[in-house]
C-alpha positions in Angstrom: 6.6 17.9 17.3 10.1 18.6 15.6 11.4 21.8 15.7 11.6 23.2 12.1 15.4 24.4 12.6 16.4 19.8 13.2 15.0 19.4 9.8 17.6 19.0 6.8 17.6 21.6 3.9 18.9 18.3 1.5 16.7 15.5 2.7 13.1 15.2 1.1 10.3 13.0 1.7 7.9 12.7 -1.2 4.4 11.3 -1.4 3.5 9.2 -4.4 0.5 8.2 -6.5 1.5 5.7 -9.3 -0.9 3.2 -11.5 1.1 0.4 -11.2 -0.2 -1.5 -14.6 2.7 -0.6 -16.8 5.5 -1.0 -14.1 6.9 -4.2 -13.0 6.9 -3.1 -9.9 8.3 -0.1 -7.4 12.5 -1.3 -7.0 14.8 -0.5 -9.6 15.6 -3.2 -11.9 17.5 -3.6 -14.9 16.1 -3.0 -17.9 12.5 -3.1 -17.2 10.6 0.2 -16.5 9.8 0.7 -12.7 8.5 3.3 -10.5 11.9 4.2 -8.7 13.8 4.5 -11.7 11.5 6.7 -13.4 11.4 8.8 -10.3 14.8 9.0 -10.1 15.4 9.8 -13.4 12.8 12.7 -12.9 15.0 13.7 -10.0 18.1 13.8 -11.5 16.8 16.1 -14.4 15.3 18.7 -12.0 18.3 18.9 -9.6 20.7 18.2 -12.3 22.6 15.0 -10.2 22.2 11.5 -10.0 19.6 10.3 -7.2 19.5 7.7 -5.1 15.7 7.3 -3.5 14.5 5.1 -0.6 10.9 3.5 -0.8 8.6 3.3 2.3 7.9 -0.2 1.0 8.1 -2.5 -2.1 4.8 -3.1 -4.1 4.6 -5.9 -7.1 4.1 -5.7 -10.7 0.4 -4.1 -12.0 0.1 -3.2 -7.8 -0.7 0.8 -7.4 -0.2 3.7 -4.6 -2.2 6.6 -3.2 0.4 7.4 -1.0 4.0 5.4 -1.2 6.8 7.7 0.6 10.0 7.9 -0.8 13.2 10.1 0.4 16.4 11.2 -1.0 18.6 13.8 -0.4 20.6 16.3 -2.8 22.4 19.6 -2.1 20.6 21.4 -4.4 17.5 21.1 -2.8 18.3 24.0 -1.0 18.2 26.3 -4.2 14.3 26.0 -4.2 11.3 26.6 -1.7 9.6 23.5 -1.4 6.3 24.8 -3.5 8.5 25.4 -6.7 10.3 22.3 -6.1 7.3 20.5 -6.0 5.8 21.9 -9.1 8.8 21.4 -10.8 9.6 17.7 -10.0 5.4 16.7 -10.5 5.7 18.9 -14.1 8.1 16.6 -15.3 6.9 13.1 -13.9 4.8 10.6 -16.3 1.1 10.7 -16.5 1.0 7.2 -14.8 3.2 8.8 -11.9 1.6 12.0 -9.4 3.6 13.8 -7.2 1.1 14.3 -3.9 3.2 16.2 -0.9 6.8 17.3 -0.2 8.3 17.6 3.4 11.6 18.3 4.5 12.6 15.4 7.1 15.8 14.9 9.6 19.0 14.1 8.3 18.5 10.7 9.9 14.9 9.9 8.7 14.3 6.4 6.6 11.0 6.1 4.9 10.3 2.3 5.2 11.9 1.4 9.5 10.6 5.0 10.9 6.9 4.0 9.6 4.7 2.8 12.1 1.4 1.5 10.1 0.7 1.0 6.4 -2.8 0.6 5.0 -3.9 -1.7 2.1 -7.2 -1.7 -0.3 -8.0 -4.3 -2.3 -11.2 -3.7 -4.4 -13.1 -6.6 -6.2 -15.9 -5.9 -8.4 -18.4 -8.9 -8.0 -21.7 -10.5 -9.9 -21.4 -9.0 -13.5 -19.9 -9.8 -16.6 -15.9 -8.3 -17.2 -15.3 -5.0 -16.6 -13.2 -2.7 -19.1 -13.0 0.0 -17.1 -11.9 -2.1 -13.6 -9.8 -4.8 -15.2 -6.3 -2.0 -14.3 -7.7 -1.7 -10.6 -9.7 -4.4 -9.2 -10.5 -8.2 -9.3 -13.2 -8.8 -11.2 -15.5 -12.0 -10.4 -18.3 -13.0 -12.5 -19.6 -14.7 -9.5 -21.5 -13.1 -6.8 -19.7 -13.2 -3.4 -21.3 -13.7 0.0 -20.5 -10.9 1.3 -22.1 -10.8 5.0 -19.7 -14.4 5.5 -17.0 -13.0 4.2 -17.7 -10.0 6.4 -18.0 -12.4 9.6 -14.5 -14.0 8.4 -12.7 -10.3 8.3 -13.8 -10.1 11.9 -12.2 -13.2 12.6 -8.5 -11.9 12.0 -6.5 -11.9 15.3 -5.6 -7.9 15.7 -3.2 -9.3 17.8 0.9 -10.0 17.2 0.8 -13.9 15.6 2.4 -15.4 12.7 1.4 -15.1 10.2 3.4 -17.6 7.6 0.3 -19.2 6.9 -0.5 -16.3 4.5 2.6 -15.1 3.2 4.4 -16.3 0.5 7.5 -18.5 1.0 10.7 -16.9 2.6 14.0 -17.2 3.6 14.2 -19.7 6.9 15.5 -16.6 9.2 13.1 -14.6 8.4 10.8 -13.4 11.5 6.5 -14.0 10.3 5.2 -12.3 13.5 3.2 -9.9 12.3 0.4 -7.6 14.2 -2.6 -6.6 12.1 -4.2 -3.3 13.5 -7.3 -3.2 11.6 -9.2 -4.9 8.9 -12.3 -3.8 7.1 -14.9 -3.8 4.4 -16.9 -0.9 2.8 -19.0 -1.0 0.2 -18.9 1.1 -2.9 -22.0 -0.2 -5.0 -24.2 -3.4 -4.9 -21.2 -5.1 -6.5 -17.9 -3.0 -5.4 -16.5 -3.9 -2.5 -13.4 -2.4 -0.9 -11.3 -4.3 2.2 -8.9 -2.5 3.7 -5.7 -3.9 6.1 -3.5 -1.8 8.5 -0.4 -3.5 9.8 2.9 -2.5 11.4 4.7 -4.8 8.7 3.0 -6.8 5.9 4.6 -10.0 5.0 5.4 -10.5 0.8 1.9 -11.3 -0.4 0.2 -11.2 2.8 -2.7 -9.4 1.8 -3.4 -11.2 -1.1 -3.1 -14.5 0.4 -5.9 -12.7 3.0 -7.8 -11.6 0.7 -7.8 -15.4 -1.4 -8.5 -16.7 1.6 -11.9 -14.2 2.6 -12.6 -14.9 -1.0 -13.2 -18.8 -0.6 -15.5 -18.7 2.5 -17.8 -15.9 -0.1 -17.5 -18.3 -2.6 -18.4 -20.9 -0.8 -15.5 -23.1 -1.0 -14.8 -23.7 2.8 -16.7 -22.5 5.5 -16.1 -19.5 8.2 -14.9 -21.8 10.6 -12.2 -23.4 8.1 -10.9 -20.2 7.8 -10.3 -19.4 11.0 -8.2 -23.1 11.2 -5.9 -21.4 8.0 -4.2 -19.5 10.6 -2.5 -23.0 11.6 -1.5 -24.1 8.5 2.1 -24.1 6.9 3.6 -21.5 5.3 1.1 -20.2 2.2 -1.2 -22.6 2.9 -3.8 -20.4 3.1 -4.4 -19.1 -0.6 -5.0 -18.7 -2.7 -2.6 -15.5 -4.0 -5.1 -13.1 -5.5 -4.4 -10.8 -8.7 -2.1 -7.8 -8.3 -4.0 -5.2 -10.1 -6.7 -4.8 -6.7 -4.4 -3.8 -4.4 -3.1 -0.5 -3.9 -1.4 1.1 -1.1 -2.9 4.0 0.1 -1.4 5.3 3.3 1.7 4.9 5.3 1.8 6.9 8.4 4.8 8.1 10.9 5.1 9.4 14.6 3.4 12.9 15.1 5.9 15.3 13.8 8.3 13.6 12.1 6.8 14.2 8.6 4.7 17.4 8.5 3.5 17.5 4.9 3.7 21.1 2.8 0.0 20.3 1.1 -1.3 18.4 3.6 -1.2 20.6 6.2 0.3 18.6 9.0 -0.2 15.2 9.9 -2.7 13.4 7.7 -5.1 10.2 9.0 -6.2 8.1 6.1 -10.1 7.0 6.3 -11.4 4.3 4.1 -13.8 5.1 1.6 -17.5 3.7 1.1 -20.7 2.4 3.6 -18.7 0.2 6.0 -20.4 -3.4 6.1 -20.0 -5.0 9.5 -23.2 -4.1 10.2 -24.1 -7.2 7.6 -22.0 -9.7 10.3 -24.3 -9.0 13.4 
């Protein structure tokens, strides 16, 4: 645990919900709207100076968050208790923004290399006709999946340190692939919601969709279980295909006991998937 008197009075950790549909994407870009200039733009008008913001992580066009983390500091942090501030800042955010929990962190704390897991969901709505409602926050398939293969395929991810080029979008030739997944999962939210969830150390760019593109050909039956588990040998992005944005969201992204201790959240907070969990179906 940290003691409260090593924490800075001008360095805040925020927690953020966003629906990513009208954003191309979380990093501040030129002329197009995005999630960390509007936040920072919300920033600056409550603490009347320009802000500078670091992201936990990067997420795509039309891709949302539960729970991104994003610091910045500013000396007049100090002028508020961290309840007003809070209400303040989440008064003035837009309605497709939502302020969820404030912390004060160490002067030397970095949102995205202190992290040690984030968690993905990617929700796919399966065996009906389109969907108004889910078009902003799931895949939509007319067809209906098989779900207990595509359950008996999630098991068949190595939760082990491997690379993982095979599904990850192409990248620069120095860049390291290893990757170790910690978890994968499915739960089911109705007869034809389902949710899969990933927890990693470090996600490669697009690796869960490539994942999920990939699980979503053995349920469709385009290649079978044990072609999938022979797309872990193939060349970079072979393993596709890349699935829509507007499914994934990232919901969690957790940090060493102590280091962040939220104001709302009461402490540390562990991040539990929603829904009936389905591996039973894959016995």
């Amino acid at each position: 645990m940290k003691f409260p008197e090593l924490l800075s009075p001008t360095h805040l950790a925020l927690k953020v919900e966003y629906d990513g549909s009208a954003f191309f994407g979380s990093q501040r870009q030129s002329d197009v709207r995005t999630v960390q200039s509007e936040l920072e733009r919300v920033l600056a008008d409550c603490l009347n100076e320009k802000i500078s913001t670091k992201f936990s992580g990067r997420t795509d066009s039309g891709v949302h968050a539960l729970g991104q983390v994003v610091s910045f500091c500013s000396d007049n942090i100090s002028k508020y208790d961290l309840r007003s501030l809070f209400g303040m800042i989440d008064s003035h955010l837009p309605d497709d923004i939502n302020l969820v929990d404030i912390a004060n962190v160490l002067d030397d704390f970095d949102p995205r290399r202190d992290a040690v897991s984030r968690t993905y969901r990617y929700k796919i709505v399966h065996g009906r006709g389109r969907s108004v409602l889910a078009r902003r926050t799931a895949y939509v398939l007319r067809t209906r999946l098989d779900v207990p293969s595509l359950v008996n395929s999630l098991k068949l991810l190595p939760l082990e340190e491997i690379d993982w080029a095979p599904f990850a979008a192409k990248m620069p030739d120095y860049y390291p692939t290893r990757r170790r997944l910690l978890s994968a999962s499915a739960t089911s939210i109705s007869d034809n919601e389902l949710n899969l969830y990933f927890t990693s150390s470090g996600f490669l760019y697009h690796q869960v969709r490539i994942m999920v593109g990939a699980l979503l050909r053995v349920a469709m039956n385009k290649i079978s279980i044990s072609e999938f588990e022979e797309l872990q040998c193939g060349e970079i992005g072979s393993a596709g295909p890349v699935v829509p944005a507007e499914g994934l969201t990232l919901c969690n992204v957790s940090y060493p006991s102590g280091l962040v201790n939220w104001v709302r959240g009461g402490g540390e907070e562990q991040f539990v998937p929603s829904g009936r969990p389905l591996l039973e179906l894959a016995v």
